[in-house]
Backbone as CSV, one residue per row, in Angstrom:
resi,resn,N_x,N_y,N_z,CA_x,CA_y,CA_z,C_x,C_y,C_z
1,UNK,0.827,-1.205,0.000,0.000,0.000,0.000,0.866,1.261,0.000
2,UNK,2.144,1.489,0.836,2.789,2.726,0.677,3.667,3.028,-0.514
3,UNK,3.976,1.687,-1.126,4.782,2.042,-2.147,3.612,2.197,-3.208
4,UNK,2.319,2.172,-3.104,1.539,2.390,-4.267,0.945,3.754,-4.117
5,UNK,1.116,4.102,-2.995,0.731,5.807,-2.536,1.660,6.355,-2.555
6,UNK,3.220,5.914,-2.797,3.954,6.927,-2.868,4.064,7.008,-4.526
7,UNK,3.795,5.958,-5.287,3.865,5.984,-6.909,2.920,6.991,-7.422
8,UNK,1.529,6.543,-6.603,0.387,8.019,-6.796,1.136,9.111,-6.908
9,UNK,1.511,9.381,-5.649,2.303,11.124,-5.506,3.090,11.518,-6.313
10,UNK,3.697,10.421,-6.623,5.145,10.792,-7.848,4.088,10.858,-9.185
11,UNK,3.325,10.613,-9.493,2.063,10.594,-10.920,1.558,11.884,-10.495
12,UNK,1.034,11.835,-9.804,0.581,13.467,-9.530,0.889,14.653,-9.558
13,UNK,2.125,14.549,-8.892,3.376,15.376,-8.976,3.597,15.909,-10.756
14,UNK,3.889,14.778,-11.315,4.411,14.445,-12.508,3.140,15.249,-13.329
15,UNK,2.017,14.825,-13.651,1.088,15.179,-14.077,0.884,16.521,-14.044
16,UNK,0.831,17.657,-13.140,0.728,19.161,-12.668,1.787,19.169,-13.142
17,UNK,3.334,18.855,-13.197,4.573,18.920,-14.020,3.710,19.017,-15.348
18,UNK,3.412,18.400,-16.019,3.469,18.228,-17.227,2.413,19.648,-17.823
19,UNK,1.100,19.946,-17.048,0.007,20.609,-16.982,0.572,21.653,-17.308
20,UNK,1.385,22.192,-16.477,1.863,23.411,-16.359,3.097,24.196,-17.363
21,UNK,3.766,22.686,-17.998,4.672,22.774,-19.132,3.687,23.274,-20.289
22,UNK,2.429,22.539,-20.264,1.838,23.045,-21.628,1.093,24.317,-21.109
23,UNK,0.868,24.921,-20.119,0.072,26.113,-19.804,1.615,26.949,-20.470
24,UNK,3.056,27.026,-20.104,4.329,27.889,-20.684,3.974,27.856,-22.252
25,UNK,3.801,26.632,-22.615,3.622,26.491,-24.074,2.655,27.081,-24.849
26,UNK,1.244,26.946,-24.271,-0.023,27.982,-24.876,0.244,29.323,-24.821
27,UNK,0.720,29.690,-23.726,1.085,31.107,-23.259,2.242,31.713,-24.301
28,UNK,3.227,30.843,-24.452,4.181,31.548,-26.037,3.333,31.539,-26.855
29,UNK,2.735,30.574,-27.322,2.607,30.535,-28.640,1.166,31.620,-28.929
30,UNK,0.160,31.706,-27.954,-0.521,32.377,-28.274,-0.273,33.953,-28.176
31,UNK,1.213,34.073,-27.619,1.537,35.635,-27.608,1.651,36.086,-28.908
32,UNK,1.723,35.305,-29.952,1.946,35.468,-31.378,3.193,36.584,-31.412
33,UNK,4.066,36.207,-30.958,5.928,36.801,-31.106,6.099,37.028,-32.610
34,UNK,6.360,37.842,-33.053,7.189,37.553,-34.101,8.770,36.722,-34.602
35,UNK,8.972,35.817,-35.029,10.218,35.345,-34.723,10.345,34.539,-33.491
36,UNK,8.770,34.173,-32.804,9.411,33.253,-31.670,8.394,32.430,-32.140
37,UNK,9.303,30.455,-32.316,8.877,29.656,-32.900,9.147,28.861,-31.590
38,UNK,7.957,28.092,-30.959,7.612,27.528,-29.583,7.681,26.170,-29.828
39,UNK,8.042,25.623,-30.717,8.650,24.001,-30.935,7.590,23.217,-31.002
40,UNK,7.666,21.589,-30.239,6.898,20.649,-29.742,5.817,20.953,-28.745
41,UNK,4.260,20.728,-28.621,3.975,20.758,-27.545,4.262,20.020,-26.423
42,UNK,4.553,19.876,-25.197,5.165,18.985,-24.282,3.508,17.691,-24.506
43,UNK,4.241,17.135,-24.102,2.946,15.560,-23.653,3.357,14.541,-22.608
44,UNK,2.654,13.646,-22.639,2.899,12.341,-22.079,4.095,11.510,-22.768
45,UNK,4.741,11.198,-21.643,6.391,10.517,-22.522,7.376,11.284,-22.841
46,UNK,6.610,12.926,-23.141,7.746,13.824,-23.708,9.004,13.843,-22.418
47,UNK,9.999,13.715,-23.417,11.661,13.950,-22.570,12.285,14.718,-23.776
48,UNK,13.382,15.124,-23.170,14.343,16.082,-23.952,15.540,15.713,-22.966
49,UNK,16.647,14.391,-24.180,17.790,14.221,-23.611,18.879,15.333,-23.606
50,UNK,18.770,16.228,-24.378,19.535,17.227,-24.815,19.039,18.778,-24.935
51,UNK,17.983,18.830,-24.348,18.131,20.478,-24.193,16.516,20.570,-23.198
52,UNK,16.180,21.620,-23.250,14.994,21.828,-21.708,13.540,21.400,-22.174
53,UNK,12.991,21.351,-21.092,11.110,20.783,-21.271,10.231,22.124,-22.831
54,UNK,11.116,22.817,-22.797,10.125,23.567,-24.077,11.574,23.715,-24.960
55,UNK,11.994,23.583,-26.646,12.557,23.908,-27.418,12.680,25.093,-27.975
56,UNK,12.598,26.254,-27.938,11.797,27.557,-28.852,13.355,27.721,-29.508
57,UNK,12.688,28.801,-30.210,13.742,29.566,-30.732,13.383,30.577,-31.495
58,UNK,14.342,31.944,-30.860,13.506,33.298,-31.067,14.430,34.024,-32.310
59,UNK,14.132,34.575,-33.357,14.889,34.507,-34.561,16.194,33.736,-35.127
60,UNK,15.649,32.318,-35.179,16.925,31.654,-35.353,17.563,31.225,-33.970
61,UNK,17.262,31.885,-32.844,18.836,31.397,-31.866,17.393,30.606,-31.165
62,UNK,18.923,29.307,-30.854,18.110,28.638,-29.549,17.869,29.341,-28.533
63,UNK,16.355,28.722,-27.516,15.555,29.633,-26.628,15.284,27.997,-25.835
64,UNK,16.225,27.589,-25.076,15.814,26.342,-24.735,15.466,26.267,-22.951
65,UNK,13.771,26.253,-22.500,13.824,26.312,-21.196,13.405,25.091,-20.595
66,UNK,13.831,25.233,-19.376,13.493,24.393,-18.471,12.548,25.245,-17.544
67,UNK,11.411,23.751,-16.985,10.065,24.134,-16.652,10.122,23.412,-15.362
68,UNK,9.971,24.666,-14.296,9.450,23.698,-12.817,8.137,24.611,-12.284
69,UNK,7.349,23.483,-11.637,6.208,23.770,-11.411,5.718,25.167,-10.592
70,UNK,6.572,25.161,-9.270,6.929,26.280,-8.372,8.304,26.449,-7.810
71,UNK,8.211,27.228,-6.570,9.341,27.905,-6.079,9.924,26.318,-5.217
72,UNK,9.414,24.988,-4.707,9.535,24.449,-4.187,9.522,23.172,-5.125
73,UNK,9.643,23.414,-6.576,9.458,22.294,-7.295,10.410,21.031,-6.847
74,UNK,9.813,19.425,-7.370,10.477,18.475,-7.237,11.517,17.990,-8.004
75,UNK,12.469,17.941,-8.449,13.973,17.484,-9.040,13.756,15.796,-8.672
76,UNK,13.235,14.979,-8.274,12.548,13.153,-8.180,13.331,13.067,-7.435
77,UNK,13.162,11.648,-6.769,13.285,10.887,-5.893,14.071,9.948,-6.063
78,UNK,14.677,8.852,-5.316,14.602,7.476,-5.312,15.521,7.319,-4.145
79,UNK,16.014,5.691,-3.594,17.073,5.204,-2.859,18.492,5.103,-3.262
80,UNK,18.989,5.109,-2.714,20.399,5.070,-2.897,21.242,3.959,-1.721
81,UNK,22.211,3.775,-2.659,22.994,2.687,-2.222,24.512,3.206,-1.750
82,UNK,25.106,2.895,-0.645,26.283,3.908,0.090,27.336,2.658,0.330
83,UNK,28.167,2.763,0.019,29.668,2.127,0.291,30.647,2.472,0.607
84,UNK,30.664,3.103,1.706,31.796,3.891,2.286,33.274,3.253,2.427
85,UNK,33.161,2.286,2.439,34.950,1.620,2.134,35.227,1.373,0.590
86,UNK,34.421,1.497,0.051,34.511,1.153,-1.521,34.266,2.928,-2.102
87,UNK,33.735,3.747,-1.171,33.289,4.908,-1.875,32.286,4.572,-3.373
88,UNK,31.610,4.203,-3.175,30.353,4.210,-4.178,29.233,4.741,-3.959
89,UNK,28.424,5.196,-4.699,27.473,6.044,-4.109,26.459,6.059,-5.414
90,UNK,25.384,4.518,-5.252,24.553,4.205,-6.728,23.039,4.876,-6.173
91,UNK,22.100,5.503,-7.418,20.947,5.262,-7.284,20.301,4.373,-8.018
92,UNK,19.670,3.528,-7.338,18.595,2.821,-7.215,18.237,2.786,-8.460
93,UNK,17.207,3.652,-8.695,16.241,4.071,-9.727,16.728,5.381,-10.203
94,UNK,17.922,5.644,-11.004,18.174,6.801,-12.009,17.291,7.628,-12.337
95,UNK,16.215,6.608,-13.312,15.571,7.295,-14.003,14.375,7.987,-13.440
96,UNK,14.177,7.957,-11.727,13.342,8.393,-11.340,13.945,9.933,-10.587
97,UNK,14.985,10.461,-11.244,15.669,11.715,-10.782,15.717,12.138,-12.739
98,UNK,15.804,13.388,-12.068,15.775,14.679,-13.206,17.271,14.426,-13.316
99,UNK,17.465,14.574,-15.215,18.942,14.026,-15.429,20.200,15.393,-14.409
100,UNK,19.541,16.365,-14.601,20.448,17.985,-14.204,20.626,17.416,-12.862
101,UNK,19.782,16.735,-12.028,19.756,17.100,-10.550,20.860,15.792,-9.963
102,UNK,21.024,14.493,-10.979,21.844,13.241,-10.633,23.288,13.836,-10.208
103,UNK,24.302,14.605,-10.484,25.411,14.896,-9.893,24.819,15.912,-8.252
104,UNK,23.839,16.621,-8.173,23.863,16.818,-6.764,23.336,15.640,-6.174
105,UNK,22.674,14.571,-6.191,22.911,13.465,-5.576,23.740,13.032,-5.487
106,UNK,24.231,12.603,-5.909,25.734,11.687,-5.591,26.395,12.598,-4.755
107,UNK,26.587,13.854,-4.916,28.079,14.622,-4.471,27.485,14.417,-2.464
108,UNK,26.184,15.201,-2.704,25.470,14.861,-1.281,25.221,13.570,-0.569
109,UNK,25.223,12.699,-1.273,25.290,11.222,-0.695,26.446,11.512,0.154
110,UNK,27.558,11.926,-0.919,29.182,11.572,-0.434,29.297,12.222,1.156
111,UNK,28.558,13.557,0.958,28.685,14.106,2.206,28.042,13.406,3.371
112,UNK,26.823,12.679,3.352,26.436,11.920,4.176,27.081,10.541,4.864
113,UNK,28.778,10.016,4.198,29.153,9.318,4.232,29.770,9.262,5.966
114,UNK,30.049,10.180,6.449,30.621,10.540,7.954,29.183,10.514,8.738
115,UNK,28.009,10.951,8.394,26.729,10.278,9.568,27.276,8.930,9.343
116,UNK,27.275,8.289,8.232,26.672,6.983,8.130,27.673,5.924,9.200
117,UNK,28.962,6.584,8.743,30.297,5.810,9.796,29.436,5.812,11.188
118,UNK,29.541,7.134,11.627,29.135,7.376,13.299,27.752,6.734,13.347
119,UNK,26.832,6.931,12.522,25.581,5.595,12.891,26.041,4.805,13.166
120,UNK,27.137,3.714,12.104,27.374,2.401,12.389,28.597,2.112,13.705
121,UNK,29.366,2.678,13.709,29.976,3.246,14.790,28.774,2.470,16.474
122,UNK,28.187,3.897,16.432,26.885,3.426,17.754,26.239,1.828,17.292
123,UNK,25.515,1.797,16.473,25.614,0.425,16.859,25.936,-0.640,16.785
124,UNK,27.374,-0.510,16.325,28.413,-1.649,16.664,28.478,-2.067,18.230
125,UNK,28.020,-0.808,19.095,28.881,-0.983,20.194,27.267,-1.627,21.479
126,UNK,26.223,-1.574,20.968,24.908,-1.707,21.033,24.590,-3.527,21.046
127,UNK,23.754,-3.747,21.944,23.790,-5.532,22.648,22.758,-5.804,21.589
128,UNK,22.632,-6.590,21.629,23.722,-7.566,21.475,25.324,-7.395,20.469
129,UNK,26.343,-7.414,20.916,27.494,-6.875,20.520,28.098,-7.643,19.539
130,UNK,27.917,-8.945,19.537,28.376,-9.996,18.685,27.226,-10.490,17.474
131,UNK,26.666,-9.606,17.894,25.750,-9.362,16.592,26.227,-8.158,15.753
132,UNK,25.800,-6.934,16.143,25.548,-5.981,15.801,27.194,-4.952,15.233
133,UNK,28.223,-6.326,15.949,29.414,-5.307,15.684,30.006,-5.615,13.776
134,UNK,28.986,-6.811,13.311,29.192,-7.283,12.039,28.501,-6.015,11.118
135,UNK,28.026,-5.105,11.871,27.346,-3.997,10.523,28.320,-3.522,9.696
136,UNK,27.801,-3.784,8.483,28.814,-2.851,7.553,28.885,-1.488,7.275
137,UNK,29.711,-0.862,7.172,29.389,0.691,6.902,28.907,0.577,5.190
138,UNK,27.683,0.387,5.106,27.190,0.243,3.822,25.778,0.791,4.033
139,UNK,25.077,1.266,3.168,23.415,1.239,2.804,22.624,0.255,1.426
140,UNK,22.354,-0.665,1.774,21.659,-1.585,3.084,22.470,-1.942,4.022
141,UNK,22.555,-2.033,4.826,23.243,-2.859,6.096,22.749,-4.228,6.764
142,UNK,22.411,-4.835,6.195,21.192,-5.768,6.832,20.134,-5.687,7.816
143,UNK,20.202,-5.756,9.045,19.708,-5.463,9.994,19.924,-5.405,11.216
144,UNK,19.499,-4.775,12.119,19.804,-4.288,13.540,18.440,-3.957,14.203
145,UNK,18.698,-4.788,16.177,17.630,-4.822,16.636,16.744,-3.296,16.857
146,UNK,15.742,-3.472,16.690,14.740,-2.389,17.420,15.410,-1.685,18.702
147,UNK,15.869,-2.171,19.680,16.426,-1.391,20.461,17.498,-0.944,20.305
148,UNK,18.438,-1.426,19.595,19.616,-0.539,18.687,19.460,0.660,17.651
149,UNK,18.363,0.496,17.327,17.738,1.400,16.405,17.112,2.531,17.312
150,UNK,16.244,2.337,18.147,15.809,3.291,19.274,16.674,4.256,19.927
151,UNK,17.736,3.586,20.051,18.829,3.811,21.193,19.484,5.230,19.897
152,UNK,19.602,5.111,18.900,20.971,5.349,17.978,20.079,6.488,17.286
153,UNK,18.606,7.104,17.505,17.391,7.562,17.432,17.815,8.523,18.802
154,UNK,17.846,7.817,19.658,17.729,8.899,21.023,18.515,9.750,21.022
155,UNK,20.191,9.051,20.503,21.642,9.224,20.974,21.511,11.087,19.814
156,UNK,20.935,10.599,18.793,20.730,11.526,17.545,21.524,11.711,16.337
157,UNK,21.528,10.185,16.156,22.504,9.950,15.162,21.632,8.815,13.541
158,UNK,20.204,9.087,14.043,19.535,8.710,12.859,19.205,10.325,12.630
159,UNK,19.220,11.467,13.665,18.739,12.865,12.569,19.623,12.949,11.647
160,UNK,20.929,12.880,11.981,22.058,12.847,11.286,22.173,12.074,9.888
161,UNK,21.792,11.227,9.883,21.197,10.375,8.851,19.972,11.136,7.795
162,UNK,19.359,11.352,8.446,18.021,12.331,8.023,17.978,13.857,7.850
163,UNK,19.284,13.715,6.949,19.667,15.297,6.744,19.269,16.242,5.898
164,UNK,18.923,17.055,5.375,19.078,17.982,3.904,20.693,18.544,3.785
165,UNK,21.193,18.283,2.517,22.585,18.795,1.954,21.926,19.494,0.879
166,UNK,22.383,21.037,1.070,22.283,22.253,-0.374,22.974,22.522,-0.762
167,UNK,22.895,22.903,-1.510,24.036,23.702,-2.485,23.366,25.063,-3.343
168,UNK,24.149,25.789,-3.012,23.157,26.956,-2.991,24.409,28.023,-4.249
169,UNK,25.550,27.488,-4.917,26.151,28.315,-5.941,25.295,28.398,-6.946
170,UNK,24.731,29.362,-7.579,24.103,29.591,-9.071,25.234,29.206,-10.016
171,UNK,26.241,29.277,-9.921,27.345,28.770,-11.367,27.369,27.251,-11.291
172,UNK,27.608,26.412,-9.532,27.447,25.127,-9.921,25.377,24.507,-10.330
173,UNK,24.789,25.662,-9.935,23.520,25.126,-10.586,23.109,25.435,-12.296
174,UNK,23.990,26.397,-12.478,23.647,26.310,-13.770,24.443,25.986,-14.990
175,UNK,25.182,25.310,-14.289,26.554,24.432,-15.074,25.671,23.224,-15.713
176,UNK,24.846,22.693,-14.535,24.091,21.347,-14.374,22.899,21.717,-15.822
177,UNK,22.541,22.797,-15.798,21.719,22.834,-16.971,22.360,23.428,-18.296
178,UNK,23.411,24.547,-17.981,24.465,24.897,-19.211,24.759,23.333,-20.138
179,UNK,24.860,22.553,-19.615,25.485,21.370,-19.819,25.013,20.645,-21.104
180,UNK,23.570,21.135,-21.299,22.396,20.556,-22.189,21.555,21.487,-23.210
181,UNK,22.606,22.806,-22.871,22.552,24.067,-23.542,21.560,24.368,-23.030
182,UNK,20.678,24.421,-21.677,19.513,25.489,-20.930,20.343,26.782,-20.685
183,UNK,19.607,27.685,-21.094,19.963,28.815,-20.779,18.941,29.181,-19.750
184,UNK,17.445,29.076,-19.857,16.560,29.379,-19.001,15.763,28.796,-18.632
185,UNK,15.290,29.312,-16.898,14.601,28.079,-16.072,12.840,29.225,-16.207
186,UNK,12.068,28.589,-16.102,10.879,29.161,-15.800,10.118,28.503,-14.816
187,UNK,9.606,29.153,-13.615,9.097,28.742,-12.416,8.130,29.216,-12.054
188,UNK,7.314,28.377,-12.214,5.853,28.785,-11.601,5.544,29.547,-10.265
189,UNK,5.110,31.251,-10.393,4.791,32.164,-9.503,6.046,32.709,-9.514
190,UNK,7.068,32.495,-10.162,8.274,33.196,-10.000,8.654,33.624,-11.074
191,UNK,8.259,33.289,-12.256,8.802,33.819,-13.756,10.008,33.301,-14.298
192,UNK,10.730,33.896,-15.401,11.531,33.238,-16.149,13.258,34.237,-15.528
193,UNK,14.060,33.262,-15.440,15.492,33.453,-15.425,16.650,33.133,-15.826
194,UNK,17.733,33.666,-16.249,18.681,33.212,-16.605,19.293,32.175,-15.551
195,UNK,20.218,31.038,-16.619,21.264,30.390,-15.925,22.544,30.802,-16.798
196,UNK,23.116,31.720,-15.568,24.902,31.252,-15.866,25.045,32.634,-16.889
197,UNK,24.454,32.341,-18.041,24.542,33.428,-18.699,22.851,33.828,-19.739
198,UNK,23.478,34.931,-20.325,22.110,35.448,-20.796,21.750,35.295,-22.518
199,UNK,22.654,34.528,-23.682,22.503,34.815,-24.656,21.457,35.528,-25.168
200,UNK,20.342,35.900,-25.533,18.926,36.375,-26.096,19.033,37.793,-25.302
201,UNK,19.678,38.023,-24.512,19.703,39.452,-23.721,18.553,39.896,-23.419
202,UNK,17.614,38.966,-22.405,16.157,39.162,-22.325,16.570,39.926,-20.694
203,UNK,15.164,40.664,-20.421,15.500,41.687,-19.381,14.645,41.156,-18.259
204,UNK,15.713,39.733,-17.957,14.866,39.164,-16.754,16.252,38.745,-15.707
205,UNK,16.062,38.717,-14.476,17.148,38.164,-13.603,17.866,36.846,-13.413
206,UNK,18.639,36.745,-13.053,19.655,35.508,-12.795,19.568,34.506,-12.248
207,UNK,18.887,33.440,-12.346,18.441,32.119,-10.957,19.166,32.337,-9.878
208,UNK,18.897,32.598,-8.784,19.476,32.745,-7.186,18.789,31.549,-6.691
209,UNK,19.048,30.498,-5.936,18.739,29.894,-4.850,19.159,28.470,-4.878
210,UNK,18.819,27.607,-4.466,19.464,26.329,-4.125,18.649,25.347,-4.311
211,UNK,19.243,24.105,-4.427,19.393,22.696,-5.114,19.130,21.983,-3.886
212,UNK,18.287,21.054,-3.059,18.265,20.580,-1.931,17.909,19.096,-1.767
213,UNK,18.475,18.434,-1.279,18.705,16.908,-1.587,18.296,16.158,0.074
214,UNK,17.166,16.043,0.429,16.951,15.435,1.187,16.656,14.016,1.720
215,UNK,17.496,13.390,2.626,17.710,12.382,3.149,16.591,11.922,4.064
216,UNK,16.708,10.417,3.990,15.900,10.134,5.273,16.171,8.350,5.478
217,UNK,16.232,7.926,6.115,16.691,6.440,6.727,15.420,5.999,7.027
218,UNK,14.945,5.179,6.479,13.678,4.676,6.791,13.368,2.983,6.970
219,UNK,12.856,2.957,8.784,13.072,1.486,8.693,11.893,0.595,7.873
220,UNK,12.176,-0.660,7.421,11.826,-1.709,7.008,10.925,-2.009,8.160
221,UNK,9.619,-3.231,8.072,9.174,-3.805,9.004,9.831,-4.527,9.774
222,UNK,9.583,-4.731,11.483,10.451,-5.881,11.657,10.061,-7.234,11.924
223,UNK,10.922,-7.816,12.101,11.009,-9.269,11.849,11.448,-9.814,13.129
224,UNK,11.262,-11.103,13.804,11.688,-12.096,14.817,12.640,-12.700,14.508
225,UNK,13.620,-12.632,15.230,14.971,-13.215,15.114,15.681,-13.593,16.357
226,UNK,16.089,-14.817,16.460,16.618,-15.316,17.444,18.222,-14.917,17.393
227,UNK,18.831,-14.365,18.516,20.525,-13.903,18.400,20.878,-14.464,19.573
228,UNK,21.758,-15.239,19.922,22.462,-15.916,21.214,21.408,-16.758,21.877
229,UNK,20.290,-17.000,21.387,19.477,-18.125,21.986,18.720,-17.202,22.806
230,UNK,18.644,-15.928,22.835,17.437,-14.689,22.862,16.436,-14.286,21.609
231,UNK,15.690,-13.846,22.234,14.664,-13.220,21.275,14.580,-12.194,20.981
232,UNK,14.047,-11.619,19.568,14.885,-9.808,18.743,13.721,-9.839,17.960
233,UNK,13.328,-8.360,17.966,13.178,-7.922,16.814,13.873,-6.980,15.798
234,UNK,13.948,-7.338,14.634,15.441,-6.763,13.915,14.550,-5.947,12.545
235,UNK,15.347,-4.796,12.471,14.816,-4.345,11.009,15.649,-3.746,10.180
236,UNK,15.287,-3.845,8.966,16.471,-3.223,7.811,15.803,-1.874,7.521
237,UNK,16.842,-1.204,6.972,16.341,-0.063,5.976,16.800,0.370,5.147
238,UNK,16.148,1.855,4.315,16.257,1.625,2.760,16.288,3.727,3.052
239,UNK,17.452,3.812,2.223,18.262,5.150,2.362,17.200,6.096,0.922
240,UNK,16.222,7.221,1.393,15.287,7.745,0.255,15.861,8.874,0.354
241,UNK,16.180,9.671,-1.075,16.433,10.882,-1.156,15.494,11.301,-2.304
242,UNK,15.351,12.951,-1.576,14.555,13.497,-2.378,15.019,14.931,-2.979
243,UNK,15.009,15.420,-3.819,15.567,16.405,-4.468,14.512,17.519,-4.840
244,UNK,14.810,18.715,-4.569,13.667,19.743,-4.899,14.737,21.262,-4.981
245,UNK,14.505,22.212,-5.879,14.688,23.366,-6.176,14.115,24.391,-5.921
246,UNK,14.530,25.217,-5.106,14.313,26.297,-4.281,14.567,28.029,-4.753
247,UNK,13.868,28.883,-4.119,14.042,29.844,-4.613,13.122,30.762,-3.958
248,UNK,13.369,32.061,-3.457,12.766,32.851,-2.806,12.918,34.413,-4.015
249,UNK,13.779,34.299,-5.100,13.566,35.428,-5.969,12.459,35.481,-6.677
250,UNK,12.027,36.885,-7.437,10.986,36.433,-8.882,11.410,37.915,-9.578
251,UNK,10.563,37.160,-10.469,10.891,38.398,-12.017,9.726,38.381,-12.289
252,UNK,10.049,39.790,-13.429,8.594,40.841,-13.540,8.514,40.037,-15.061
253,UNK,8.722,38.924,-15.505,8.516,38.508,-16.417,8.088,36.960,-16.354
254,UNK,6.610,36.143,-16.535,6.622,34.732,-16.697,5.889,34.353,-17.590
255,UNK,6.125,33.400,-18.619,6.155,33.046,-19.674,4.769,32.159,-19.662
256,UNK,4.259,32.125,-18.242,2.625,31.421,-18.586,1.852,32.473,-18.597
257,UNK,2.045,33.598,-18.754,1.250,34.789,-19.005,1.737,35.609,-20.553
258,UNK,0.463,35.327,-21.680,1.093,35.882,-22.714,1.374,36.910,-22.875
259,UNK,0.449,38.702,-21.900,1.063,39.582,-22.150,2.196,40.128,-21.311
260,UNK,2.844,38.964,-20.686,4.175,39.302,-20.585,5.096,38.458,-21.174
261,UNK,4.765,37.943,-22.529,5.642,37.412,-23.083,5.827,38.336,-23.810
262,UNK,4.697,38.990,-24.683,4.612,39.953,-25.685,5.329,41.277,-24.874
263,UNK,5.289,41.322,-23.687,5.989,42.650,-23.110,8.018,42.070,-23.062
264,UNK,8.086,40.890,-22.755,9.191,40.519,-22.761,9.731,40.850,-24.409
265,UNK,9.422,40.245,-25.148,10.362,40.175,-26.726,9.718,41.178,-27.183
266,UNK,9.001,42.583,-26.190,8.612,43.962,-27.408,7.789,43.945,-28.223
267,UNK,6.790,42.852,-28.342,5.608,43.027,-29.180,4.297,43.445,-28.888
C-alpha cells in the first residue's frame, strides 16, 4: 500500500509537471511573437535528452527552457545505495531523478558518508554486541535490533542520517543545466530566469537559490529473530532521497502569461 501511494504522488506530482509545461507552451505561442517559434507541444512521454522541457527559438537562436512547477518544485526521488569503504554512491532508480539534478545526488550522498560511519559506529557498540558489531558501513546494512535502532534515534545519530545537503552556488547550478545548452529556467509564480549566462539578452534576472537533496533512513518492518538463543526484533532499511529546487527570488517577467511574453520580446 505505501509504495503504491507513494507511486500516486510521484504521478501526480508528474502530471501538474506536465500541466503546467503546456500552460508555458499555450502562453508563447498564443503571444503570437514575431520570430518566436515555440517548438513541440510537451505531452505524455515527452523527454528532452539534450536540451529543456520547451525547445523555442527566437529569430533563429536557440531559446531552450526548463520548466518547474513552483518555487519548491520536485527534481525526483529514489534510494540510494552507500559504500563507504569502496566509496560508491549508486541510485537505485536513475531514471526516477531529473537528469540535471543526478550529480547533486551523488556529491550529497558523499557528504552523508561521515553520519553513516558514526551511525554504524553506535551500533556496533549496542547488545547484542556480537551481533551488531558485524554492521557494515554500507546502505543496506542488513539489519539491527529495534532497540539498537531506538537507542541510535535517542543518541541523535539517525537525525544525522536524516539530513538535507544544499548547495546553494548559481554557477554550480547552472553548469548542471548549461550542460544541455539550458539557458533558461521558468518557475511557476516566480517567472523566467537566466542560468549562468544570458545569450537572447532578455531583461529578466539571474536564478538565485538552491538545489536541496533530502535524506531520510527509513526502517523496514520488523522481523523475529533469534541472536544468542534470545529473542529480537530486527529491522532493515532503505536510504530515500529526495531532491527539490528552491528559490525565494521572482521576475517581472513569466512566460505562462502571454502579455508578458509579448511585453518581454517587445511586441
Amino acid at each position: 500500500m505505501t509504495v503504491r501511494f507513494k507511486s500516486f504522488i510521484t504521478e501526480s506530482v508528474g502530471a501538474k509537471g506536465l500541466a503546467y509545461e503546456k500552460k508555458v507552451f499555450d502562453a508563447m505561442k498564443s503571444a503570437g511573437v514575431q520570430g518566436l517559434d515555440v517548438g513541440s507541444k510537451p505531452g505524455a512521454g515527452y523527454s528532452n535528452q539534450g536540451a529543456g522541457d520547451i525547445e523555442a527559438l527566437y529569430n533563429g537562436k536557440e531559446f531552450n527552457i526548463e520548466i518547474k512547477l513552483d518555487k519548491n518544485a520536485q527534481m525526483g526521488g529514489t534510494s540510494i545505495r552507500i559504500d563507504t569503504l569502496n566509496k560508491t554512491h549508486t541510485l537505485v532508480k536513475p531514471d526516477a531523478v531529473d537528469d540535471d539534478a543526478i550529480p547533486f545526488f551523488i556529491e550529497a550522498a558523499k557528504k552523508q558518508d561521515k553520519a553513516l560511519k558514526e551511525w554504524v559506529n553506535f551500533i556496533r557498540k549496542q547488545e547484542p554486541v556480537a551481533f551488531h558489531k558485524k554492521t557494515p558501513y554500507t546502505i543496506p546494512f542488513g539489519s539491527v535490533t529495534k532497540e539498537a535502532w531506538s537507542a541510535a534515534q535517542k543518541a541523535g545519530y539517525l537525525g544525522k542520517m536524516n539530513a538535507i545537503q544544499s548547495f546553494d552556488s548559481a554557477r554550480t547550478i547552472a553548469k548542471a543545466y548549461n550542460r544541455k545548452n539550458v539557458y533558461y529556467i521558468q518557475i511557476g509564480k516566480a517567472g523566467l530566469f537566466y542560468l549562468g549566462s544570458n545569450p537572447l539578452k532578455l531583461d529578466v534576472p539571474e536564478y538565485k537559490g538552491s538545489v536541496n537533496i533530502e535524506f531520510r533512513l527509513g526502517p523496514s518492518g520488523s522481523k523475529a529473530r533469534k541472536i544468542d538463543g534470545e529473542d529480537y526484533r530486527v529491522v532493515g532499511a532503505g536510504y530515500r532521497c529526495q531532491g527539490r529546487l528552491k528559490t525565494d527570488v521572482k521576475s517581472k517577467y513569466s512566460l505562462d502569461n502571454p502579455e508578458d511574453v509579448k511585453k518581454l520580446f517587445g511586441a
